[in-house]
N, C-alpha and C positions, 0 to 999 in steps of 0.2 A: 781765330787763333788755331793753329795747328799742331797738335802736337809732332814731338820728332822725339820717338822712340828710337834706340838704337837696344837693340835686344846683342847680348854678348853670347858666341855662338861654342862658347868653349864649357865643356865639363857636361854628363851625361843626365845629370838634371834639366839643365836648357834644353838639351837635346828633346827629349824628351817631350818637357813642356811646350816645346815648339810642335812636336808633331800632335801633341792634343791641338792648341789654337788651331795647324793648318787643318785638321782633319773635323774640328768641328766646324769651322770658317765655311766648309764644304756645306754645313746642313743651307737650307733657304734665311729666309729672314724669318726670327721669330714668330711674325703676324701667319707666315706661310707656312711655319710648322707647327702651330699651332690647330690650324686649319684641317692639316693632311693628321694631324694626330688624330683629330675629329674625326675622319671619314675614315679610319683605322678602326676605333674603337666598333664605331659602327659595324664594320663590315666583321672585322673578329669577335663581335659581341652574335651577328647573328651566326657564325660557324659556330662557336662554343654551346650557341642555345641548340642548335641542329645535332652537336654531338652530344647532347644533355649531361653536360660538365657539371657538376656541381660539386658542395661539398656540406659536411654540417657544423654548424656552428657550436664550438666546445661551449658555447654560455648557457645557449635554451634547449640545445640538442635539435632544434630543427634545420631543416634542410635548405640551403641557399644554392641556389641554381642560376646557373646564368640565363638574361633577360635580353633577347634579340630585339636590338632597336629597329631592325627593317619590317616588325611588323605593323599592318593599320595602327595599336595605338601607338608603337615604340616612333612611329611617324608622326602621327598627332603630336606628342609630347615634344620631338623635336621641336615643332613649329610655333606651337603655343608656350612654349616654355623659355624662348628664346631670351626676349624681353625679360622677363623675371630671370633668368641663370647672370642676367649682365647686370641687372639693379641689386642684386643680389649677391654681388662678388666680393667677401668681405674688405677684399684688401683696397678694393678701388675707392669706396666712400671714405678709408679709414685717411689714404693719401688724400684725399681730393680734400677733405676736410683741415688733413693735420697746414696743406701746400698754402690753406686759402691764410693761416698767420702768418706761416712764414713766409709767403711771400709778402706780406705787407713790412716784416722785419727785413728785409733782403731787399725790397725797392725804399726804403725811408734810409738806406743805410746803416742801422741799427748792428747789422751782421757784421757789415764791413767794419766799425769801432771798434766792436768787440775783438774782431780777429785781432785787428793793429794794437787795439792795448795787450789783447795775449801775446804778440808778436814779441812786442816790446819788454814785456816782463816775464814771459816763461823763458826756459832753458829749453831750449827745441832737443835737448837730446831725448828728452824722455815725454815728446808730444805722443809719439807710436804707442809705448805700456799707454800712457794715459787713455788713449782713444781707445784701444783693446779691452781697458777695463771699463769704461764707459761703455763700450758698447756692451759686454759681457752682464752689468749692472739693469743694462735699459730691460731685460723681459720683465721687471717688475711693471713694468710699463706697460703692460700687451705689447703690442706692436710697432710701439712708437718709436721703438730703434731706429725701423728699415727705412723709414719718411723723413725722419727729424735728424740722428745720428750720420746715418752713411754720408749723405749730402757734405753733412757739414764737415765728414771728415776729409772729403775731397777738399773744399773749401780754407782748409785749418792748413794740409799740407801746401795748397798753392801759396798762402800766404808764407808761407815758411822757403819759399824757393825751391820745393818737391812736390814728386810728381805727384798730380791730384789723384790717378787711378790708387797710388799705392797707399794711400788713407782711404779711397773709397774702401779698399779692401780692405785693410786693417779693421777699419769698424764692424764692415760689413761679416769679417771672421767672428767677429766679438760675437756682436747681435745674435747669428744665425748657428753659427760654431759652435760658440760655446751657449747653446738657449738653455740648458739645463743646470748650467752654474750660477751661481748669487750668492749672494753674503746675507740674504733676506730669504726670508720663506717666498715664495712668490706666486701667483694666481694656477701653476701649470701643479705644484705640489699639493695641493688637498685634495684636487680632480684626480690625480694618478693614485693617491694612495687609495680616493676611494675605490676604483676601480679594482687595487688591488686587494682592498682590503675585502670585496663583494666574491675573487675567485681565493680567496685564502678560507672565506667561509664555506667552502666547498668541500673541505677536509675538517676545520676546525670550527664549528659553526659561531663560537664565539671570541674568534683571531678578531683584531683591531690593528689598524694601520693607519698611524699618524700621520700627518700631513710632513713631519719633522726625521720622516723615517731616513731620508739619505742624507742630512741637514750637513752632518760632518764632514762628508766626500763631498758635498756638493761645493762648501766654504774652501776646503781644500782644492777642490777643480778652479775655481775662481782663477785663483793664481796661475795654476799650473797653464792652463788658458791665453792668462794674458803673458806670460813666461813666454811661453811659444808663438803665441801671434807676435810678440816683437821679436824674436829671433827672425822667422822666417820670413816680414817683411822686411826686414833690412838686410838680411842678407840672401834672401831669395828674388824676393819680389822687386824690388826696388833697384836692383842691379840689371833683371833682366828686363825694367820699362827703360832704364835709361833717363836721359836730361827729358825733358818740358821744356821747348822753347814757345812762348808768346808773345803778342806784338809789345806788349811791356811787363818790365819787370817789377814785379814787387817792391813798393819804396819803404822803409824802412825811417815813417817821417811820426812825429809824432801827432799827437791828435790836435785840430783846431780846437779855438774853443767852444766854436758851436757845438763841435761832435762832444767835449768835455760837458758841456752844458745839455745835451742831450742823455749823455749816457748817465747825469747823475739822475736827471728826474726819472729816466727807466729805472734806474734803480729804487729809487723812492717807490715808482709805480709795482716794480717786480716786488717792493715789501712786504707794499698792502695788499695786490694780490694774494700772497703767501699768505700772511695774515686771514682773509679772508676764508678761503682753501681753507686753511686747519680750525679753522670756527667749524665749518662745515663737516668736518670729519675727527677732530682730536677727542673732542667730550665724547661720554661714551654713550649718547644717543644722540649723536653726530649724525644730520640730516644725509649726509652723504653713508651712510654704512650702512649694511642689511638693513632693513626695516622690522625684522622680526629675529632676529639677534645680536642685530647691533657689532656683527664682527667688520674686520676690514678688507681679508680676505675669504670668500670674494664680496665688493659690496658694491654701490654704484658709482662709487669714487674711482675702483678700479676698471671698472665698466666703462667710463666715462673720460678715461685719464685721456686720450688722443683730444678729444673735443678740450678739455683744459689746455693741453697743453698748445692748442691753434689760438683757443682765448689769450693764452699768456705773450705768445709773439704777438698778434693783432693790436692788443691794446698798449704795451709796451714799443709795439712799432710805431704806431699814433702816438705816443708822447713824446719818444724821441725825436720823429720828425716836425711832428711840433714846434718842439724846444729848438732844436736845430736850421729848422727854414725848410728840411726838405720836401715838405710838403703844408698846403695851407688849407686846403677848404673839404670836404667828404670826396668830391669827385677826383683827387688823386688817389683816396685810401682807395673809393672802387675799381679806379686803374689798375693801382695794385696787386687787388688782388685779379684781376682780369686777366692780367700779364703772366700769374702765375697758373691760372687755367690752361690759357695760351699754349704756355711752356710746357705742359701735360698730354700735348695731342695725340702723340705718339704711345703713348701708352692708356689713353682710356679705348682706342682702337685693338690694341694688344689686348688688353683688358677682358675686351667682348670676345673673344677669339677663346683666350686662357679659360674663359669660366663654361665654354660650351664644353669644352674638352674635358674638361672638371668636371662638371655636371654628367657628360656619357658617360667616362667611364666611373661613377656612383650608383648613376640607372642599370648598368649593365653587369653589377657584382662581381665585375672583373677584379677588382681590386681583393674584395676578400676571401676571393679563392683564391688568388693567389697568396694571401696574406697566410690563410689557411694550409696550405699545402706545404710554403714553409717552413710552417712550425712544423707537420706531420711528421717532414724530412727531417728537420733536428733530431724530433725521439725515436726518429727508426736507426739512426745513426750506432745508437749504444755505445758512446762516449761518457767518460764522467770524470769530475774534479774542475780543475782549470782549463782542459782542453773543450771541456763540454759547456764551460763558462764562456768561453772564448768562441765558441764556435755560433752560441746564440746572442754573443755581440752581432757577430757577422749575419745572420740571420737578420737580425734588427735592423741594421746597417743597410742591407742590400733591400727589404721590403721597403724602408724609408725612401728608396729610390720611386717607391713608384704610390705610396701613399702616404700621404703630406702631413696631416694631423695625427699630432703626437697621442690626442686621448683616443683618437677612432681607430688606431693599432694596437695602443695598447688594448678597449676593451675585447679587440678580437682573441691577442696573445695571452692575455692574463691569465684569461680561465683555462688554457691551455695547459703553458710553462708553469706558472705559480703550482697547482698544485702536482704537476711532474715532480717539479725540484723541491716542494716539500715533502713528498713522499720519501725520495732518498735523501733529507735532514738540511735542506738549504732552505733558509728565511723567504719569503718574499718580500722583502727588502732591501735583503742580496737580489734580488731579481730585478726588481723595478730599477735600483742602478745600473744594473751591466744593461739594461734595456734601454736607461736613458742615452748611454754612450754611444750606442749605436744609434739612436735617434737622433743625435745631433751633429756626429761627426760631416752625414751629408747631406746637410741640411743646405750646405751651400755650393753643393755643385748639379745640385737634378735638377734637369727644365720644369718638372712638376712642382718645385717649390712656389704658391704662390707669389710671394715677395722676388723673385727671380726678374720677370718682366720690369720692376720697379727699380731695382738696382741697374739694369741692365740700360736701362731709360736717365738716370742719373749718368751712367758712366758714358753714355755716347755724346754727352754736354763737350768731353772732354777730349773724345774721340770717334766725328760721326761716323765712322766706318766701321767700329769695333763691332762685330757680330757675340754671338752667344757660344762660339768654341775660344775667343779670347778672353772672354768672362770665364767658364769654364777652368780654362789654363790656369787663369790670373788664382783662381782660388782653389784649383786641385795640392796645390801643397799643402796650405791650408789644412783642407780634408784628412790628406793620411798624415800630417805631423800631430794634428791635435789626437788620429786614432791610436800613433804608435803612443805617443805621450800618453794616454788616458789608457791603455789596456796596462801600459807599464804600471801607472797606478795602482790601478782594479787591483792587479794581480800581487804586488805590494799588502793591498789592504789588506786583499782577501788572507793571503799566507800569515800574515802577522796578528791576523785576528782583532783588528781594530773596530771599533765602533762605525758603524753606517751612520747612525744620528743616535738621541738619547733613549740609554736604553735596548740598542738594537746591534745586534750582533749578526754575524754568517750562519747561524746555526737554530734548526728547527727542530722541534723535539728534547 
């Protein structure tokens, strides 16, 4: 199947976006840029250690120095660390794991029901909010957006007679876009407040900072989130992919009754699943929950949620195809998931490549000098108010480009900015917000995100030619519509003097 995009060449937006795709189209193939990032890192890791760059770290007040990988051990380490950087890459076990249910859902047909009964009984106007907020919803999940969501949002559009890329991306905005938004507390907010609550006590040795500290903006973001992911892919995105033609079209038939008869025992099976799940975790010394305080966040349920949720396809694949005929004896289910390995090749190769590169520059403290220097630059600035708020969006925003983990930025900025901005009377809770914003806006357009490769491996299903500057494209609007949206916000709250979460205002002192 081919796609046949027709991109409309009118109006300075396309324009535009056209010359990102053609200009990032220009990079090599991921696997290759990967590679040459590698041997970058290396070679300006050991210029920076010859010109003994360093910086110190605002937490411990010692000195981090950049570390030349071209010496004897920086050599050793490459070579023996190889293996362990690739076994080790969290994103690759989390896919390979999440891939091995759902592909036994996806070959028994189980997926395919599903779409056709959604087909049949949703209003396809409002498939896009739905997916955007789905995706927006899934970080309570760890990561189980990027493997389980994106896919399927391809998947949900084709059935609907649109183009797959432009649900890849809808969700894939959601997911990645908007990771700091939820209607739930979720695993990323007790981690940051503690952080912040650790450089707040740098000023106030007995400051506390709740996990609930931006709970309000955050429920508010939700929205505004999926507000704008459905704007701009249907009228950005989705215009300038153009039709999806393939060798058949979407039928529009109702279900047999095998598939009827299958999807009800799934369901039966999806009960007691459930069922089972909340034995494990509802009572409050729920085997699944801390073991020594019994909370949910974080416990081993959330720890653990990708492996459930590959149990929950697996076994509910198996019953359906069961019930259905599509399959009869164990040696289809190992097919199954065989087929879905198969289909991964391409990216556990990318995989090994992403996690060298990852791994250098970690060895090489590139990353938090420049994380460091950064922030330096914000406070030599002498800006204050909303311009100085805005400015360490941007700050957040551009360092996100080049280091990927939300809590290993923060703990560098925190002890930084937090007590900068409490000193002249702003919360650090007003902080950790304007910080999340910028952490997530571009979350979905750096090569350095690890989830990138994965998505990027999903979207070639649909288009084997599509490189990483039409991924790029596909989701640079994305990027700065949810940034102008969310400073719009910020700046709203901030002026109006609204609660951040319960309890917590803009004002310190």
């Amino acid at each position: 199947m081919e796609p046949n995009t027709q991109h409309k060449k009118s109006g300075w937006i396309d324009r535009f976006l056209a010359f990102i795709e053609k200009l990032g189209n220009k990079l090599p193939d991921p696997i290759t840029l990967f590679f040459i990032l590698s041997l970058a890192v290396i070679v300006i890791s050991a210029i920076a250690a010859w010109l003994q760059i360093s910086v110190v770290n605002p937490g411990d007040g010692k000195t981090i120095s950049a570390v030349s990988l071209l010496t004897p051990a920086g050599i050793r380490q490459i070579f023996t660390k190889a293996v362990e950087n690739f076994t080790g890459f969290k994103p690759l076990g989390i896919v390979l794991v999440a891939m091995l249910g759902v592909g036994v859902a996806e070959y028994t047909g189980l997926l395919s029901a599903l779409l056709k009964q959604l087909v049949l009984i949703a209003p396809g106007r409002f498939i896009c909010p739905f997916l955007v907020f789905a995706g927006v919803m899934s970080n309570i999940a760890a990561d189980a957006g990027y493997v389980v969501l994106v896919p399927l949002g391809a998947v949900i559009y084709l059935a609907y007679n649109r183009h797959p890329l432009a649900g890849l991306a809808a969700v894939f905005a959601g997911v990645s876009g908007g990771f700091s938004a939820n209607l739930i507390i979720n695993p990323l907010d007790p981690l940051l407040a503690g952080l912040s609550q650790s450089a707040a006590q740098l000023i106030k040795p007995e400051y506390q900072v709740n996990a609930t500290a931006n709970y309000y903006f955050m429920v508010v973001s939700t929205f505004l989130i999926t507000g704008i992911g459905w704007f701009v892919t249907e009228k950005i995105i989705e215009p300038r992919l153009g039709s999806y033609n393939r060798e058949e079209e979407a039928q529009m038939q109702q279900l047999t009754a095998a598939e009827r008869k299958g999807l009800r025992w799934a369901g039966y099976t999806l009960l007691a699943f459930t069922v089972l799940i909340s034995a494990l975790v509802l009572p409050s010394q729920g085997i699944l929950r801390e073991p020594k305080t019994f909370t949910l966040i974080p416990s081993p349920f959330i720890n653990s949620i990708v492996f459930i949720i590959a149990l929950l396809f697996l076994i509910t694949g198996i019953i359906y195809g069961k019930c259905s005929g599509s399959i009869t004896n164990d040696k289809d289910v190992a097919k199954a998931m065989s087929n879905s390995m198969s289909s991964m090749g391409y990216y556990i190769v990318l995989a090994f490549f992403a996690a060298q590169f990852i791994a250098y520059f970690s060895w090489s403290n590139l990353g938090i000098i420049m994380a460091v220097n950064g922030a330096n630059f914000l406070k030599a600035t002498g800006f204050t108010g909303v311009p100085l708020l805005i400015l360490f969006i941007l700050v957040s925003l551009v360092i996100n480009l080049f280091v990927g983990s939300a809590s290993a930025k923060w703990a560098i900025m925190a002890p930084v900015f937090i007590p900068m901005f409490m000193l002249v009377g702003y919360s650090p809770e007003l902080i950790q917000a304007a910080y999340r914003i910028g952490d997530s806006t571009t979350n979905i357009i750096t090569p350095l995100m690890p989830y990138l490769p994965v998505v990027l491996a999903f979207a070639q299903k649909y288009d084997k030619s599509l490189g990483l500057g039409t991924l790029i494209s596909l989701m640079l609007p994305y990027s700065i519509a949810f940034f102008i949206g969310w400073i719009i916000l910020f700046i709203a709250w901030f002026v109006f003097g609204l609660p951040w979460g319960p309890g917590v205002t803009s004002v310190y002192g």
